[in-house]
N, C-alpha and C positions, 0 to 999 in steps of 0.2 A: 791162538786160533782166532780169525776173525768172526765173523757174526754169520751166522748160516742162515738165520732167517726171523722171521719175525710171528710170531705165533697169536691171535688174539680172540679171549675169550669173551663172548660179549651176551649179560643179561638184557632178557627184552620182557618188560610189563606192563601190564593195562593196554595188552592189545585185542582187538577184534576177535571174538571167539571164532564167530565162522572164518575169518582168513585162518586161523589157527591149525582149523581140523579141513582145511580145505587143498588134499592132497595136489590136486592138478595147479592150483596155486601157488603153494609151498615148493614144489619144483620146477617152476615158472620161477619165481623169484630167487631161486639158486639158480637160475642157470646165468641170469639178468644179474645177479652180487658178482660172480664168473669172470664178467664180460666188465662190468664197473669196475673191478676190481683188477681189470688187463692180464687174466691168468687165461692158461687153455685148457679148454674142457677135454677130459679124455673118457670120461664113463661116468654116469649115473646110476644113481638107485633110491627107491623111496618105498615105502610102508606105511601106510593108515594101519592104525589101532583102533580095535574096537571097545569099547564105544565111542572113544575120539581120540585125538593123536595124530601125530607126524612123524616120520625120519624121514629124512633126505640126505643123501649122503654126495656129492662127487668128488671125483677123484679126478685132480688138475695134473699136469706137466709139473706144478711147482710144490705142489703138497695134497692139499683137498679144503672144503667146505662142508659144515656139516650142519644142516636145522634140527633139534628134537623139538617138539612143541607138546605145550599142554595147557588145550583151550579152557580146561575146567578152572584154570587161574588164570587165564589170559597171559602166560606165558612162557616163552620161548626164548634157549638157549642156544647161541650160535659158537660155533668154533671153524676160522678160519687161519692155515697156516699156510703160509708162501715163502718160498727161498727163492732165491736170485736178485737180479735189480728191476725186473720189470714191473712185477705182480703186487699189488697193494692192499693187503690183508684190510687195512683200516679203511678203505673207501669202501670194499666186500661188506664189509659188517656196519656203517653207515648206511648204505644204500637198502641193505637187509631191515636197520631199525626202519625207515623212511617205509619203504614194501612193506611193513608188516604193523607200519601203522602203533610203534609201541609212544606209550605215553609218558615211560620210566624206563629209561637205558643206564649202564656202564659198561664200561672196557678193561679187561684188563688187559697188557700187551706182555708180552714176553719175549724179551731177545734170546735167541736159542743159539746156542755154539757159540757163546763167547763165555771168555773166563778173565772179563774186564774184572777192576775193583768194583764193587760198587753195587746198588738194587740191579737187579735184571727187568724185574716186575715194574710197570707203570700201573696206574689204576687212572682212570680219566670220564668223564660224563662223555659219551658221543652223541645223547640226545642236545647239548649243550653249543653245538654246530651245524643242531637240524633244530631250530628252533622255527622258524619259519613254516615248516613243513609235517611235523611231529605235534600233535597236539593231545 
């Protein structure tokens, strides 16, 4: 089978409490990872928790993007998955650490639907290609 898609799960720390728990924000910057990342939005959804917190969920053409946050550590987990050749999960989740202002990223990527030899899983710093802009 060849590769269905590319699935990436990406830790974000030491960011901005308030962007954290800032619901109008947090899906604002999903919809702008979306659009970075060349996917097409088909439905959104988000939820504030109380006393702080995020989900953000949409739902693309190619798979979905998802933010939960949790400003009381300054962080948030991102999962974005895309199938096809257009949609670029790892620019989504780049663009997401950069928005959200983390100071300590990783990624891990997962190739989905392939039953090559070999790891599936990469693990990689994305804060490590946003050095300029990431502090």
């Amino acid at each position: 089978m060849e590769t269905i898609g590319i699935h990436c799960m990406t830790e974000l720390y030491d960011c901005p409490r308030d962007l954290l728990d800032d619901e109008a924000f947090v899906k604002d910057a999903l919809r702008k990872a979306v659009d970075e990342g060349f996917a097409t939005l088909l439905h959104e959804v988000s939820h504030h928790f109380h006393p702080q917190g995020v989900t953000a969920l949409a739902l693309i053409a190619e798979s979905h993007v998802a933010i939960h946050t949790w400003p009381e550590h300054g962080y948030a987990a991102v999962d974005v998955f895309t199938c096809g050749d257009r949609a670029d999960a790892e620019k989504a989740c780049q663009y997401l650490a950069r928005a959200l202002k983390a100071g300590r990223c990783s990624m891990k990527k997962l190739i989905r639907g392939t039953e090559a030899a070999g790891p599936s899983v990469a693990e990689q710093s994305v804060c490590a290609a946003l050095d300029a802009t990431v502090s």
